[in-house]
C-alpha positions as CSV (number, residue, x, y, z in Angstrom):
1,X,9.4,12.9,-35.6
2,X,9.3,9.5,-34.5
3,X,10.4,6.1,-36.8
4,X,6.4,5.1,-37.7
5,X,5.9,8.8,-38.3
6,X,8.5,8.9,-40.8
7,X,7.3,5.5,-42.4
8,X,3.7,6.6,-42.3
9,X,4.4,9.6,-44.2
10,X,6.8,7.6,-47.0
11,X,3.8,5.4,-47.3
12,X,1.5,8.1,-47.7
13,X,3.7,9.9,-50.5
14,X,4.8,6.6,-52.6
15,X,1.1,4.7,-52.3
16,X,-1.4,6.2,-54.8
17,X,-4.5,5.9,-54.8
18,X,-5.2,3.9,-57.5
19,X,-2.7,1.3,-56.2
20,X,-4.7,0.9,-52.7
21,X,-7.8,0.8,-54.6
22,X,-6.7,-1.8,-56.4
23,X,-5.3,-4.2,-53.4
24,X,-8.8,-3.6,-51.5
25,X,-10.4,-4.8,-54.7
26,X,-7.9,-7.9,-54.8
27,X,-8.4,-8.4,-50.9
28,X,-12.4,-8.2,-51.5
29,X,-12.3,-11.3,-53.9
30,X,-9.9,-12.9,-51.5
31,X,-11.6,-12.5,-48.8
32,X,-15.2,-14.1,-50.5
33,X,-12.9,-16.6,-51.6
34,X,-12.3,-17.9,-47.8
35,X,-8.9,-15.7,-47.5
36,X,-9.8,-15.3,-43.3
37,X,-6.7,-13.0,-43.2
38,X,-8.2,-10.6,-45.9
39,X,-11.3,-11.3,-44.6
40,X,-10.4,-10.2,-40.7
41,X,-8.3,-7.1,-41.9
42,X,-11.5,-5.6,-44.0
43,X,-13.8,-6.3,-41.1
44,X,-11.4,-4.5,-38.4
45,X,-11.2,-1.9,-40.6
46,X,-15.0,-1.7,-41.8
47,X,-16.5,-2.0,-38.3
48,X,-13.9,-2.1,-36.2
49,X,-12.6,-5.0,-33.4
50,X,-14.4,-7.3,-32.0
51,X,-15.3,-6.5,-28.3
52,X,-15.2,-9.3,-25.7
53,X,-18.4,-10.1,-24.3
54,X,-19.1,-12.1,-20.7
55,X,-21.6,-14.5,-21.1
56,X,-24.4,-13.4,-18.6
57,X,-25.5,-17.1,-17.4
58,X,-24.1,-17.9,-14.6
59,X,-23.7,-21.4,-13.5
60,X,-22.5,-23.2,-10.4
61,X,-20.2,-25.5,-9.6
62,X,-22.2,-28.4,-10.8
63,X,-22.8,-26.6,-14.2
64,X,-26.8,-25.7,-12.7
65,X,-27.9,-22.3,-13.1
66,X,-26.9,-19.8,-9.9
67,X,-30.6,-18.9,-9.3
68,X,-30.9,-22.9,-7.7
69,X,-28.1,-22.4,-5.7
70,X,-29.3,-19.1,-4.0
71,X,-32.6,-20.2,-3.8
72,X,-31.4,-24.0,-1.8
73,X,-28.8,-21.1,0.3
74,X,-32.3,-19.2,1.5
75,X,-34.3,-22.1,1.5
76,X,-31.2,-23.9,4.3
77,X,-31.1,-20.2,6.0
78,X,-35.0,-20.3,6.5
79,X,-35.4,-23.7,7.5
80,X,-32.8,-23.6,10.5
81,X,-34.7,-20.5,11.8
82,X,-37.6,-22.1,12.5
């Protein structure tokens, strides 16, 4: 059994159940109070962590959007074709 196995069990035998309900209750009001540590810890554990998200607008080097920059790229391509 590894060390966190050993504490996890401990923690499991000397916490009752009344006791946790009792700091979730306290973490609740400190959380609506503006407690962001309270608050983060109930959300990870309600709903889970956040997952990182890519922003799906692409932009160029000039900040425009992609699309304008493929479209002058085809538009260059065409004209020197002709």
């Amino acid at each position: 059994m590894t060390t966190s196995e050993r504490y996890l069990r401990k923690l499991a035998r000397t916490v009752k159940i009344s006791d946790w309900e009792r700091i979730i209750e306290t973490g609740i009001a400190r959380a609506k109070a503006g407690d962001l540590g309270w608050a983060r810890f109930l959300a990870e554990y309600l709903i889970g962590k956040p997952t990182q998200t890519v922003n799906a607008e692409l932009t160029g080097a000039d900040g425009g959007p992609i699309r304008t920059i493929i479209m002058d790229v085809i538009r260059d391509a065409e004209s020197e074709s002709l």
